[in-house]
N, C-alpha and C positions, 0 to 999 in steps of 0.2 A: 286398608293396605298399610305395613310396616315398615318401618326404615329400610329392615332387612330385606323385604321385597323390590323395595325401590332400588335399591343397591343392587340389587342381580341384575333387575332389568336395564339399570344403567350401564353395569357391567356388557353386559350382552351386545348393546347399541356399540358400546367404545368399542369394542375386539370386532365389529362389523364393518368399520369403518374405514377406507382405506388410509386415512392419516395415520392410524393405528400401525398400519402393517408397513408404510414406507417408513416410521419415526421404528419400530421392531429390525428392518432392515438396515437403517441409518447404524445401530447398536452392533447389530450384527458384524457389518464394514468394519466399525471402530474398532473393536474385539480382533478380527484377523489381522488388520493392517497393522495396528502398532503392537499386536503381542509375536507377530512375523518378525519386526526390525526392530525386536529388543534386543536382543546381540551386537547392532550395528549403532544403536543410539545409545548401548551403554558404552560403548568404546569414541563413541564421539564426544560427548559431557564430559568427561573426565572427572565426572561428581563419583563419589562412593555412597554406595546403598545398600544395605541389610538385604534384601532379598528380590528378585526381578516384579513382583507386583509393587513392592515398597517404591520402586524405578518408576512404573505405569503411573501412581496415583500423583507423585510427585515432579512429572513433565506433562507435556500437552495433552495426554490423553486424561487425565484430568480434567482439566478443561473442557474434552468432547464427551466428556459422561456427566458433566453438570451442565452442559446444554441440550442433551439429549432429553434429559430427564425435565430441562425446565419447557424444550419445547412440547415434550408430549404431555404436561400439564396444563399449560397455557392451551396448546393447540385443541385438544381432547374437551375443553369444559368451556370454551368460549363458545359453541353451540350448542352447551348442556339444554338449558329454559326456551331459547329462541328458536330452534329448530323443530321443536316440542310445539310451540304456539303455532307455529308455520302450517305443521303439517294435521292441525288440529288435536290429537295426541293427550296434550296436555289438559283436554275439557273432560278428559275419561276421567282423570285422574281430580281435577275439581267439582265433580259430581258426587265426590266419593266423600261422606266423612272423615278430611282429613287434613290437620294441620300445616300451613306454605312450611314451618318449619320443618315437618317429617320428609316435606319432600325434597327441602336444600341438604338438612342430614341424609337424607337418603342417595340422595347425586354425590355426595362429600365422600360415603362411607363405599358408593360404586366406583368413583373414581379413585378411591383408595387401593379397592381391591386391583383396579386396573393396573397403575404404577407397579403394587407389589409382585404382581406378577408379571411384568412385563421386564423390572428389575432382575428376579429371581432366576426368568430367564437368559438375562444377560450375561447371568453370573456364571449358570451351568454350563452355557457357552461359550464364554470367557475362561473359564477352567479347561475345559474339556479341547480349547483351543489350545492352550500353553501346555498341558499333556503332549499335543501332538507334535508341536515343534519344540518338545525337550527342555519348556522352563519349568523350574520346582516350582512346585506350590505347596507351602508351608503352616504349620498352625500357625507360626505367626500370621501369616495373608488373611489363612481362615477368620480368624480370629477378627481381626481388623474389619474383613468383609461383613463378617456379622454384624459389628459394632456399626458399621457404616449405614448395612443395610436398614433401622427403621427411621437412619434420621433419614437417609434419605426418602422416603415415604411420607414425615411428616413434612419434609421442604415440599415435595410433591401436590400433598396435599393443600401446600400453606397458596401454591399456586394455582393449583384446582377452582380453591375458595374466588381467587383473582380472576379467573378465569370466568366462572359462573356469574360473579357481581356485572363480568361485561356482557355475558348471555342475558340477562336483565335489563340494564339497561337500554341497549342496542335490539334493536325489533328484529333487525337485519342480519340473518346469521352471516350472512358473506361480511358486513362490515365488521362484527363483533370478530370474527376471525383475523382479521389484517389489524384488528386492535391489539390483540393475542400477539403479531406478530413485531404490530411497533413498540407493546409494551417489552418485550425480549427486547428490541432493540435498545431500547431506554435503556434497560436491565443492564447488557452486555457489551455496550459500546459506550453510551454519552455519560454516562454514571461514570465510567472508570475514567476515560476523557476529560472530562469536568472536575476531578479529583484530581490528575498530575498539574493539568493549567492552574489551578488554583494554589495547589501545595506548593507550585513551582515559586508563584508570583509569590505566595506566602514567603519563603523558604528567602527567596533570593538570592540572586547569581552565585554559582556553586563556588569555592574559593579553589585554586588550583592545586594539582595532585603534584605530590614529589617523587618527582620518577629519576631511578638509578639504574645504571645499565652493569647487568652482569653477562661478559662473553659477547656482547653485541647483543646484548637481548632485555627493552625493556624491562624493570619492577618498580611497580608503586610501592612507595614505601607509604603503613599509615599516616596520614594527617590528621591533627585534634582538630581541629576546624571544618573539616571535609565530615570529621564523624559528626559533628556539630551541626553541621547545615544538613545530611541526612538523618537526622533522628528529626529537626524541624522542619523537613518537607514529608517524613512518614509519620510521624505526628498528626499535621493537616491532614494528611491523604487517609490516616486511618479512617480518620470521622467522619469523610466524605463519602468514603469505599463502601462505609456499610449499610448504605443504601440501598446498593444493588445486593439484591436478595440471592443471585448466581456464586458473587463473589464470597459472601459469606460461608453458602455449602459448602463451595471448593477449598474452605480454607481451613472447616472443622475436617473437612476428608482427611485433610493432610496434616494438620495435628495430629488424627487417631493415629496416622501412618508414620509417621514417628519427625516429621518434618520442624526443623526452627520456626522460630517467630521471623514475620518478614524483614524489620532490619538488618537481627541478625544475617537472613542471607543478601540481603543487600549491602551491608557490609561487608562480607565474605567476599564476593563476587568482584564487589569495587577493588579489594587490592591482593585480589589474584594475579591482575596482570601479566606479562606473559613469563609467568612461573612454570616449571612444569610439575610441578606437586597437584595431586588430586584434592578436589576440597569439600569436606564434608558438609552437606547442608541439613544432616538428619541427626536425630539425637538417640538413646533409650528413652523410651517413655512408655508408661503402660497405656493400657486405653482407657481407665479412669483419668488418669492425669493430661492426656490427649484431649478429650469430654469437658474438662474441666477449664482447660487453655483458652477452650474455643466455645465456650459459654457466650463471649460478649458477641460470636457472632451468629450462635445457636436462640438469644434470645430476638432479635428483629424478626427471625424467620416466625417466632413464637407467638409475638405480638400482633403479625401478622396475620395471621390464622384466627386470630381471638380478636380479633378487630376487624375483620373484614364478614366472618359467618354472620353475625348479629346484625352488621349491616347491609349485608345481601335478603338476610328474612324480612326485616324492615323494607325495603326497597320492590318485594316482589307483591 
């Protein structure tokens, strides 16, 4: 039996699965809901943006498409091996001439296929959504969405891999799945938590902002020391952040998509104040130069993948 066999038949299992089709549904939701009140969230920000998906990637929905995506990775492949053993399954495929590596590449290149199509689906329906309720969709977005589309796949995959090492380990598919689920949590909550308490204590106590009043109406004026004490709590926080493998995707997304560097908008934001000017937090950039911003956090997802496969073959 072949990689390529294995991979369908992994395929097949995943799309069978109802995790499958409530994380498909999950997509679905995010898709109508925030491309419905892109109208109402672009008049609430008061940020300015190139085009209404350049808006999407660069507010919270961002956010709910790099956890969609890391939960159906996580979730889909923590009972890749274990469930396989359970149900006996797996001694077909050990009788057979053929190497534990063909069959972790084979689950890697099935769960690949999984993600890309469940992505692709996203898209078509994401699109076909914003048609309906009158938002453009532009070569730029095109464009973007492409660029977007195989990292996202290989993030995908890079958690697939994480996913399988815990179907390995863990005998217990039900435990190997709540592992799946605390590892998201790590990912998406105590990783970025443990990166502001740290930076904070690093950084310390912010020094005070100079605020002047035009017409009865607060404005910070810049402070050199205020910019001083945030570039050395984002500093700290960078090298903490890039642990969490969620936060890194979402941050090359928003590179390609033409978004600042984070102090940059952390700076921006800080002395907005109650101005009424709109303020840009996006730049021109192509999507080489996007690709290229977001290398240092393109590479952890990299190493990740290339460190972990080797050590799941080793392990089974």
């Amino acid at each position: 039996m072949s990689v390529l066999n294995i991979a369908i038949k992994e395929f097949e299992i995943s799309i069978r699965t109802k995790r499958f089709y409530v994380i498909l549904g999950i997509f679905l939701v995010i898709a109508v809901v925030f491309i419905s009140q892109l109208n109402s969230i672009m008049n609430t920000l008061g940020f300015e943006f190139k085009t209404p998906f350049q808006q999407l990637f660069l507010t919270s929905f961002s956010t709910a498409y790099v956890y969609g995506v890391t939960l159906l990775s996580l979730l889909l492949a923590s009972t890749a091996i274990n469930s396989e053993i359970k149900q006996g399954t797996i001694k077909v495929l050990g009788a057979k001439p053929i190497y534990r590596d063909t069959i972790i590449f084979g689950k890697l290149l099935g769960g690949a296929i999984t993600i890309a199509v469940t992505v692709g689906l996203f898209y078509v329906f994401m699109i076909g959504i914003a048609l309906v309720f009158g938002a453009g969709v532009t070569g730029y977005d095109i464009s973007r969405l492409l660029a977007i589309y195989p990292i996202t796949i290989l993030y995908g995959v890079a958690l697939y891999a994480l996913g399988i090492l815990l179907s390995v380990i863990m005998r217990n598919p039900t435990n190997s799945l709540l592992a799946g689920i605390f590892v998201f949590i790590i990912f998406v909550f105590v990783i970025p938590i443990v990166a502001s308490i740290v930076a904070f204590a690093t950084a310390g106590t912010p020094p005070s902002l100079i605020v002047e009043y035009e017409n009865n109406t607060p404005v910070f004026t810049q402070n050199r020391e205020f910019q001083e004490w945030i570039n050395r709590y984002y500093s700290t926080y960078s090298k903490i952040i890039i642990l969490s493998l969620p936060t890194d995707f979402g941050e090359i997304c928003s590179l390609i998509y033409g978004s600042k560097a984070g102090e940059d908008i952390l700076g921006s934001l800080t002395f907005l104040g109650g101005s009424e000017e709109s303020v840009s937090i996006v730049e021109d950039r192509s999507i080489i130069e996007g690709i290229i911003l977001g290398l240092p956090d393109l590479i952890p997802i990299i190493v990740t993948l290339f460190t972990l496969v080797p050590t799941t073959c080793e392990v089974v």
